[in-house]
C-alpha positions as CSV (number, residue, x, y, z in Angstrom):
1,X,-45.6,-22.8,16.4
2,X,-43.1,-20.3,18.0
3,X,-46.0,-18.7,19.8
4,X,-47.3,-21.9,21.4
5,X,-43.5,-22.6,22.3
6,X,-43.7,-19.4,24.6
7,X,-47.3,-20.2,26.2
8,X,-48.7,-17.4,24.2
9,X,-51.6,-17.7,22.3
10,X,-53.1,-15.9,19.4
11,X,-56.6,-15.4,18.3
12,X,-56.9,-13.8,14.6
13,X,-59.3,-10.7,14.4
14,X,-59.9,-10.4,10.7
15,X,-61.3,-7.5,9.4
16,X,-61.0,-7.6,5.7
17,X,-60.9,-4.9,3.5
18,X,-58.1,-3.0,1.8
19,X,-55.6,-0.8,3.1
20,X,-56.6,-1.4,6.6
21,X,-59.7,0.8,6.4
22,X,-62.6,-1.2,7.9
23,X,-59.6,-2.7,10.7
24,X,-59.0,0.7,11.6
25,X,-62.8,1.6,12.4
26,X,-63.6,-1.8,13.8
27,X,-60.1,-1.3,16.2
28,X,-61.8,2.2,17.3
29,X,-64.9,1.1,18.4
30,X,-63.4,-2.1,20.4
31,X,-61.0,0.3,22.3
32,X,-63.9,2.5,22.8
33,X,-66.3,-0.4,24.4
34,X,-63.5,-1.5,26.4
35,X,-62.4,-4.7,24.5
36,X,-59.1,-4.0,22.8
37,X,-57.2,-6.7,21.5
38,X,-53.5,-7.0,23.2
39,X,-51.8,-6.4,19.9
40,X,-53.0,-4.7,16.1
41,X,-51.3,-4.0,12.8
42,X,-51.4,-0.2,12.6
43,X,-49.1,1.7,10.0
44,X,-47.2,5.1,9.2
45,X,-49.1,8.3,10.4
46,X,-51.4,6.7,12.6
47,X,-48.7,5.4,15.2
48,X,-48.1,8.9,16.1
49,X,-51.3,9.4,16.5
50,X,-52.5,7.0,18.6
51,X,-49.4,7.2,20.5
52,X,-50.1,10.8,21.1
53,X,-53.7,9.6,22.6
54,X,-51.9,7.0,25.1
55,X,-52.9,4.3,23.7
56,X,-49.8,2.6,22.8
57,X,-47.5,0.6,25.0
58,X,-43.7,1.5,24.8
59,X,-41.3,-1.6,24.1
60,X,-38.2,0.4,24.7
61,X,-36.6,-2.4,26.8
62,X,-37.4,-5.2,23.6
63,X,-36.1,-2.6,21.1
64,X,-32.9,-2.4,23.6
65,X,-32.0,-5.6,24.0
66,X,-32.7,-6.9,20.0
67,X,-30.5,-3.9,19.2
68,X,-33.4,-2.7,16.9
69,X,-31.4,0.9,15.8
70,X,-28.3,-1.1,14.5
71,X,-30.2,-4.1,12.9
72,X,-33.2,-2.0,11.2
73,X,-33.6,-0.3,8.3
74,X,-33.6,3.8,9.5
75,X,-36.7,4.8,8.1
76,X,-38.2,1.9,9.8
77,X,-36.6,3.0,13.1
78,X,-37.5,6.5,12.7
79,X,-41.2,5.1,12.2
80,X,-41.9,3.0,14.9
81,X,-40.7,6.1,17.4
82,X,-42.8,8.6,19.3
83,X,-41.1,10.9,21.0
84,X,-38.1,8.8,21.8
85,X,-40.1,5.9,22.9
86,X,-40.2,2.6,20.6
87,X,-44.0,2.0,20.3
88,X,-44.7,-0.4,17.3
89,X,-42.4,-3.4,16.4
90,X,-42.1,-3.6,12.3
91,X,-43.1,-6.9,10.4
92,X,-41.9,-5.6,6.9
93,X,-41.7,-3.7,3.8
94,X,-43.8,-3.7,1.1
95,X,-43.2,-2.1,-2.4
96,X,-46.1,-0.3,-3.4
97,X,-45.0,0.7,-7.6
98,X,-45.3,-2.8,-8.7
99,X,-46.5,-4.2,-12.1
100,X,-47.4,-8.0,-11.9
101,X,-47.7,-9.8,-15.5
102,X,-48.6,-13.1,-16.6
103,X,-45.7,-15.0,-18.1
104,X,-48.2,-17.3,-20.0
105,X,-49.6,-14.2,-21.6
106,X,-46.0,-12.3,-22.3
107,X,-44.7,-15.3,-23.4
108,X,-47.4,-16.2,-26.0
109,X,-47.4,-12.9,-27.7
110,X,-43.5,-12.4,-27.3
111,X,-43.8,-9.3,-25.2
112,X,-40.9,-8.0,-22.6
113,X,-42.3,-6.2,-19.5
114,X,-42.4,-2.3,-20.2
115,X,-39.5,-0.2,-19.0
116,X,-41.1,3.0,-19.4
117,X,-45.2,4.4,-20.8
118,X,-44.1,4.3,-24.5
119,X,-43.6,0.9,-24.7
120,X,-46.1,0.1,-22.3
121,X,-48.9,1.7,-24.2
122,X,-46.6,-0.5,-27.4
123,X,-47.9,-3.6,-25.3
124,X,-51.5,-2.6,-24.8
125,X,-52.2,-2.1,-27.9
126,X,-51.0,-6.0,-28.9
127,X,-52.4,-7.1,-26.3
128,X,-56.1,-5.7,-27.6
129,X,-55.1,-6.5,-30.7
130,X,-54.9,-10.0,-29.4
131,X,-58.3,-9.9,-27.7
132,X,-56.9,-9.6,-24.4
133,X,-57.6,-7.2,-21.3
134,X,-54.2,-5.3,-20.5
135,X,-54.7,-3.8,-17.7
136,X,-56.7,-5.2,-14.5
137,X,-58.1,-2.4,-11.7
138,X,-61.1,-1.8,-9.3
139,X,-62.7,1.7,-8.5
140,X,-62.7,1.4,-5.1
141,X,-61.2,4.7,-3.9
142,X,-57.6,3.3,-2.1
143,X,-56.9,1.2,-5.6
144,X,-57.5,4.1,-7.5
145,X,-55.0,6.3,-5.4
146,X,-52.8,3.2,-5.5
147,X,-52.3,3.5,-8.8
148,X,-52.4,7.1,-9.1
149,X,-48.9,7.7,-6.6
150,X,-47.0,5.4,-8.9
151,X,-48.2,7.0,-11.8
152,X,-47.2,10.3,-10.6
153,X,-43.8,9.1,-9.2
154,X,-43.4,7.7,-12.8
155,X,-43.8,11.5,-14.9
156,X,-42.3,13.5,-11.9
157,X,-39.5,13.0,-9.2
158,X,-39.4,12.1,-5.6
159,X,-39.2,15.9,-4.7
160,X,-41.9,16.8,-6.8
161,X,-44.1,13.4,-5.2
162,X,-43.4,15.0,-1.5
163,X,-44.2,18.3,-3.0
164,X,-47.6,17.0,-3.5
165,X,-48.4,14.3,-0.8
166,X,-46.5,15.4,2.5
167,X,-46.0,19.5,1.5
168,X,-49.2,19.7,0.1
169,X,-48.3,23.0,-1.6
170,X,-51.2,24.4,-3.8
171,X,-49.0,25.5,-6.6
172,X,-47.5,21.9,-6.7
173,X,-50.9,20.9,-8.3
174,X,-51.2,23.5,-10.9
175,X,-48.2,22.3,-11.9
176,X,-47.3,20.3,-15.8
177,X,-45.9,17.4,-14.1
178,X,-49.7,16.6,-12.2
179,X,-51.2,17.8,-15.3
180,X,-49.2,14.7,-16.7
181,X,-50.1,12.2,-14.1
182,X,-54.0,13.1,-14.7
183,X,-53.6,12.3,-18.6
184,X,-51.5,8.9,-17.8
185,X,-54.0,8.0,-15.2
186,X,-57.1,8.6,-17.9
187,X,-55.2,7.3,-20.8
188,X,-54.4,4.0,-18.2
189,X,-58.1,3.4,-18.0
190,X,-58.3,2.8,-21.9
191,X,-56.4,-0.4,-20.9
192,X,-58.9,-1.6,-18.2
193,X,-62.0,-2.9,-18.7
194,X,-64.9,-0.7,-19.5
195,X,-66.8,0.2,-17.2
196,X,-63.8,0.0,-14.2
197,X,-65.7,-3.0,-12.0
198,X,-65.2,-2.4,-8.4
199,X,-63.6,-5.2,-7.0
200,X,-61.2,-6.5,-4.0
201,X,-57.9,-7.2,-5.0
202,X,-57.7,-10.5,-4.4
203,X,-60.1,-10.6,-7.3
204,X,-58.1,-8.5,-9.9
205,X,-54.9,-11.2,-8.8
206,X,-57.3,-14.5,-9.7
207,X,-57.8,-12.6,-12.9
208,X,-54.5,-12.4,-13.5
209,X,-53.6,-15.8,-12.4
210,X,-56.2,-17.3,-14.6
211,X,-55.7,-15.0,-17.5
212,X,-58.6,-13.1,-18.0
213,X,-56.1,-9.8,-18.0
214,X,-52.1,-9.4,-18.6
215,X,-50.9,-7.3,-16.0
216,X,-51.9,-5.8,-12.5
217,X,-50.2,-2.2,-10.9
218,X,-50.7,-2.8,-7.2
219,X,-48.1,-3.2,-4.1
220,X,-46.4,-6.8,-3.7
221,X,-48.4,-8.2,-1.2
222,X,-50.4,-9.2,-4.9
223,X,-47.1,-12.0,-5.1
224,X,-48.7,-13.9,-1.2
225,X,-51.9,-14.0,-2.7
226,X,-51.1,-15.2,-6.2
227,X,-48.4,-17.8,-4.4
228,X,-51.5,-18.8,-2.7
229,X,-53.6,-19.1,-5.7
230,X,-50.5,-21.8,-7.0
231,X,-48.5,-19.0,-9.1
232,X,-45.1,-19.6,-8.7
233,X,-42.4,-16.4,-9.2
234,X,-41.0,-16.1,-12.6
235,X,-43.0,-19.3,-13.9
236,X,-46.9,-18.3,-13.6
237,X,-46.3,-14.5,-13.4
238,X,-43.4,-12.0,-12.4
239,X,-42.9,-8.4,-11.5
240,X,-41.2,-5.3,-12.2
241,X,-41.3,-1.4,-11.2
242,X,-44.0,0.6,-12.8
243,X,-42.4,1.6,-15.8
244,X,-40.7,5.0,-14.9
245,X,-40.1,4.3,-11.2
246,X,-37.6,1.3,-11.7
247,X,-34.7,3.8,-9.4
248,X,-37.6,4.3,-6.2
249,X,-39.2,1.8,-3.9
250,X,-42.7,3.5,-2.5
251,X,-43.2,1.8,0.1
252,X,-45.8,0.9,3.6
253,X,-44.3,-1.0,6.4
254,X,-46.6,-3.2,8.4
255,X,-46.3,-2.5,12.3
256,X,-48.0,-3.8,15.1
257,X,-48.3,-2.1,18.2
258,X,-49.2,-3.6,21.6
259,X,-52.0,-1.5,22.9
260,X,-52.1,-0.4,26.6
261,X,-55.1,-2.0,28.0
262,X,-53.4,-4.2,30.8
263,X,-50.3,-4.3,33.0
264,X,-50.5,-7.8,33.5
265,X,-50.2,-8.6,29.9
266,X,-46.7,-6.9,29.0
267,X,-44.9,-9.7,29.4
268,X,-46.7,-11.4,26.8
269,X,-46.6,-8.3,24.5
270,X,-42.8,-7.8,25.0
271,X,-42.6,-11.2,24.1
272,X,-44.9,-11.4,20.8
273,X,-42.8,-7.6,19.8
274,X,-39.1,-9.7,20.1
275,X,-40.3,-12.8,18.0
276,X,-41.7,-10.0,15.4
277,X,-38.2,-8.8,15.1
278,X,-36.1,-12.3,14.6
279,X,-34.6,-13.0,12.2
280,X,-36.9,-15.8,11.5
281,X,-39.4,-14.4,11.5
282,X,-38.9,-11.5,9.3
283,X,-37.8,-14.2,6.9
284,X,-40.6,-16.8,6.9
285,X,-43.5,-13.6,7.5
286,X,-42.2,-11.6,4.2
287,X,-41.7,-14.9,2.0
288,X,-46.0,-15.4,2.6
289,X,-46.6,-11.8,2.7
290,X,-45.0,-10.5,-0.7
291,X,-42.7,-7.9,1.2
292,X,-39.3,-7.8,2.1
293,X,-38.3,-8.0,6.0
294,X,-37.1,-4.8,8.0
295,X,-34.1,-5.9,8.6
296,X,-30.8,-4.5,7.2
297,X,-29.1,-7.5,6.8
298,X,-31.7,-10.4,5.5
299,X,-30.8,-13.9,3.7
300,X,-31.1,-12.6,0.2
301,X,-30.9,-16.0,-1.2
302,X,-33.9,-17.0,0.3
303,X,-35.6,-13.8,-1.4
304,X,-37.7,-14.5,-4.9
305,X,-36.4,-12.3,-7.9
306,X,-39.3,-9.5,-7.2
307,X,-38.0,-9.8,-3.5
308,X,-34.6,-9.2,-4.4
309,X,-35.5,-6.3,-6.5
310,X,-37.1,-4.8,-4.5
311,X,-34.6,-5.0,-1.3
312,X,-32.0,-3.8,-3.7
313,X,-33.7,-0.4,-4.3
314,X,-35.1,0.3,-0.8
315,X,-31.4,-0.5,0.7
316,X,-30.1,1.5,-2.1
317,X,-30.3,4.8,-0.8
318,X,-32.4,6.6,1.3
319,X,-33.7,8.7,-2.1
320,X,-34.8,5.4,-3.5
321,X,-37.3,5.5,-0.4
322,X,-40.8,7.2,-0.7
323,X,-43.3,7.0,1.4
324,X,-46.6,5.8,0.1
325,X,-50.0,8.5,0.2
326,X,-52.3,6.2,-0.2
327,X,-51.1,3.7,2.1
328,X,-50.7,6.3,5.5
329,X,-46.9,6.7,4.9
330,X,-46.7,10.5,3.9
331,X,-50.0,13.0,5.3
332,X,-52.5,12.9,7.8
333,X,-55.5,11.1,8.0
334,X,-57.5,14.3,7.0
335,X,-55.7,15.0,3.6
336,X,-55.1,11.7,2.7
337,X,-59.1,10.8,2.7
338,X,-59.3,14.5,0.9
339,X,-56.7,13.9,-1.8
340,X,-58.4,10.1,-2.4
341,X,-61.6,11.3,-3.2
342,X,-60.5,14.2,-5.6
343,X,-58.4,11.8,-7.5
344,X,-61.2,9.1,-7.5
345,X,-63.9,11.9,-8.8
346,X,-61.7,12.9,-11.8
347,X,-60.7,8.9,-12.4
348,X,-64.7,7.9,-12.6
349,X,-65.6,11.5,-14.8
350,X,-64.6,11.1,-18.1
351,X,-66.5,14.7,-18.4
352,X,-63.7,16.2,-15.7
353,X,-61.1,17.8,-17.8
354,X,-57.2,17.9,-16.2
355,X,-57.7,21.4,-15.8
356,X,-60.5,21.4,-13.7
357,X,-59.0,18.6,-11.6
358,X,-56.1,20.4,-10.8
359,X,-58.1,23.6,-9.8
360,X,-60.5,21.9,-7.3
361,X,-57.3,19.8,-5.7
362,X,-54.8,23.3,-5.6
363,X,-58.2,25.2,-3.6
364,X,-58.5,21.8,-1.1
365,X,-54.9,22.6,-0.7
366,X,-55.2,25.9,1.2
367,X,-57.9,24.4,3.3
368,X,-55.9,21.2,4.7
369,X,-53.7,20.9,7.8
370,X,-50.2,21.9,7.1
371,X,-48.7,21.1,10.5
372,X,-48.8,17.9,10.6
373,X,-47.7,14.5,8.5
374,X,-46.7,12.3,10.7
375,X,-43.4,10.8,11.7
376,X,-42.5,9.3,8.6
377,X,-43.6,12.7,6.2
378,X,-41.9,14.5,9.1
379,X,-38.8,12.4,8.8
380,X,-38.3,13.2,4.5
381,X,-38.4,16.6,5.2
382,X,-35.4,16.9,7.1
């Protein structure tokens, strides 16, 4: 192991949950009883943020000397900055609007994946027909929102998307295009299974590896765990965009940051940031992850087709690129937890009407921080 190699060793701190909520509170209360790991994954708004509170160690001199502004992608590099010091090293990319299908199922029932709603709603309906659950999903709040910025992306536009999750403008939410995303996100649950269970993701991708549903909207790090689970790309399952969004690439970038406990460890930090950066690395990390590496320049032919796909559109152009809400790319940590829970409300009450979502979200609106989204939300504005 390349670590061993350099005399450094590595201790796992597992804390599972999704979409690094538990780590986050369990990486809080070590710094605060004095027992901070040397390194943590910590992504998009929070950087800032605990850079801000000195927490963070700067790796200018690594990011110097591995020529991280030429090699990177720029929205990575502008991410990984806090006022002009380089305090997280990126690990990769992932693609949050993703829609996983089983091949066995498509194949069976000679269905193509769906390109847009209409003929995805065609497929549901065979699928039922068929005796088959569509649609997998859990009801734990971050899945719900998950699945809720893709659907949203999918009826509006990128401009529209920031109008909503980094602006936060009130009248953005009284608007037909949300009104739009609220009906596709309750007519979406007709394809789920009734009630909506509430379980990890790792469960919903066994279901879909073992065929108990036919397809799965959640980012691509689904792809490491189904590889895992002996699912090979384009043989046990594949992937495409959520239909709608096949021109955009939503997408969180996994960071780690070396936290400033201890002078005498920097070397060995400095170290660990540079081998997060190679080459190598970025390949070998992203191939078991399900995301694509940071890098601008990767070995595409050592990239799966869902890879591939999805390093075509984030390279594209930075329009392709938004930032994902629900995973701490585009707001605060304030309106993010706000917006979650008003779209998970109207998601479990089939007694909320559009209407009324839209009314309670547009008054939270006026009440949330406008000041302050981060680097990233900061960054898209420009």
């Amino acid at each position: 192991m390349k670590l061993a190699q350099d005399n450094l060793q590595w201790r796992d701190g597992l804390v599972p949950s999704g979409s690094g909520v538990g780590a986050s509170i369990v990486l809080k209360s070590r710094i605060l009883a004095g027992n901070a790991p040397e390194a943590a994954q910590l992504n998009g708004v929070l950087i800032s943020e605990w850079a801000d509170l000195g927490l963070l160690l700067d790796i200018d001199s690594v990011a110097q000397s591995g020529k991280w502004e030429k090699n990177l992608f720029p929205k990575v590099w502008n991410l990984i900055q806090v006022k002009n010091h380089v305090v997280a090293a990126p690990l990769g990319i992932h693609r949050i609007n993703t829609l996983f299908y089983n091949k066995k199922i498509f194949s069976k029932l000679e269905l193509e994946p769906p390109s847009d709603w209409e003929e995805f709603d065609q497929i549901v309906r065979k699928l039922q027909q068929a005796g088959i659950t569509p649609l997998a999903q859990s009801s734990e709040i971050w899945q719900v929102a998950t699945l809720f910025e893709s659907v949203l992306l999918s009826v509006s536009s990128p401009a529209f998307y920031q109008d909503i999750f980094v602006r936060k403008q009130a009248s953005a939410f009284m608007d037909a295009r949300f009104a739009n995303a609220l009906k596709r996100l309750r007519l979406l649950k007709k394809a789920m299974p009734n009630p909506v269970p509430d379980k990890l993701w790792m469960d919903l991708s066994r279901q879909l590896a073992d065929g108990q549903v036919a397809m799965l909207i959640m980012g691509d790090w689904v792809k490491g765990e189904l590889n895992i689970l002996g699912q090979s790309t384009d043989v046990g399952f594949s992937c495409v965009a959520v239909p709608g969004t096949a021109a955009y690439h939503i997408y969180d970038v996994d960071t780690l940051v070396m936290l400033a406990k201890d002078s005498s460890k920097r070397g060995a930090q400095e170290k660990l940031a540079q081998w997060v950066v190679s080459p190598a690395l970025q390949q070998e990390y992203n191939q078991v992850k399900g995301s694509i590496p940071a890098l601008k320049n990767p070995d595409l032919g050592k990239m799966d087709s869902c890879a591939r796909s999805a390093w075509k559109v984030f390279s594209s152009s930075t329009s392709a690129q938004v930032p994902s809400f629900a995973h701490r790319m585009a707001t605060d940590e304030i309106s993010r937890d706000a917006m979650m829970d008003e779209i998970h409300r109207f998601f479990m009450d089939d007694q909320m009407t559009v209407g009324e979502a839209q009314k309670r979200m547009a008054t939270m609106m006026r009440s949330l921080p406008k000041n302050r989204a981060g680097n990233d939300a900061q960054d898209i504005n420009r």
